[in-house]
C-alpha positions in Angstrom: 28.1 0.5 37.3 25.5 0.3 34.3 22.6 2.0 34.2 19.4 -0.3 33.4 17.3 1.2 30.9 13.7 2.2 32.2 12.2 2.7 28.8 10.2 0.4 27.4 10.7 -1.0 23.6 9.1 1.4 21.0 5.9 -0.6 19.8 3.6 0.3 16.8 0.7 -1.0 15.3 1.7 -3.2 12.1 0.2 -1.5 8.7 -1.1 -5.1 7.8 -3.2 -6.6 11.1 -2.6 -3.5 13.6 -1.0 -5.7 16.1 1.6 -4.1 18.7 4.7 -4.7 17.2 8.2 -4.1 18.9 10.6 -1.5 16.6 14.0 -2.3 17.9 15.5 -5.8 16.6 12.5 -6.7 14.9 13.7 -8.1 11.5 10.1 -7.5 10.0 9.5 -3.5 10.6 7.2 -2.2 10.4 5.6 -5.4 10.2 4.9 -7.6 13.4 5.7 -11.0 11.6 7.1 -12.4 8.2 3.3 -13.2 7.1 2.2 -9.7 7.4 5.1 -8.5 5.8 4.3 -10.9 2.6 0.7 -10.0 2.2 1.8 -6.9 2.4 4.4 -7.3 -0.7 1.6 -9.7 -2.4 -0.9 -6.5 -2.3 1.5 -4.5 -4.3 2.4 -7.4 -6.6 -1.7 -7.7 -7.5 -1.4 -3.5 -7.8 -4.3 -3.6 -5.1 -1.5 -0.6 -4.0 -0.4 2.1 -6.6 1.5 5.3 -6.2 -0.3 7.6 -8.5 2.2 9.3 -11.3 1.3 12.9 -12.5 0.2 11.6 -16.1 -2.3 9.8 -13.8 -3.5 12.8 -12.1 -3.9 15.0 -14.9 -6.3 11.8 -17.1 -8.4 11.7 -14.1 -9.1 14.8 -14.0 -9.7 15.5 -17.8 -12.0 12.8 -17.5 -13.7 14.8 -14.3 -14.1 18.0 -16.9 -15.4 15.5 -19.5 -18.1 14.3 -17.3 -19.4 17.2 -15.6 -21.7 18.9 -17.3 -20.3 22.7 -18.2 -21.4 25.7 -16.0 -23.6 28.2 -17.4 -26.0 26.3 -19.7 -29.2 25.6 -19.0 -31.3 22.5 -20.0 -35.0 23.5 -21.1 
């Protein structure tokens, strides 16, 4: 005899609307639907999303020396 399964589907909120969405058979993970899952892909086609590189990091924060006024001087 089979065992029924007592747990309940893994759900997580979707990274686009934060809507429950199921885990298992879900063609759209992490996404809850196809539309999420486009706005999602159209944000990083507009580069609203960016992975920073390490040539990045370092200009910002040469810019960051740059702009802060040096320590130890004084302003009379």
């Amino acid at each position: 005899m089979a065992k029924a399964s007592t747990t309940k589907e893994r759900q997580r909120p979707c990274p686009q609307c934060g809507q429950l969405a199921g885990w298992e058979n879900n063609p759209y993970r992490p996404f809850c639907s196809q539309r999420c899952k486009l706005l999602d892909l159209g944000a990083w086609i507009d580069e609203r999303y960016a992975i920073p590189s390490e040539d990045a990091i370092a200009a910002e924060e040469r810019a960051d020396r740059a702009s802060s006024p040096e320590e130890g001087t004084k302003s009379e």
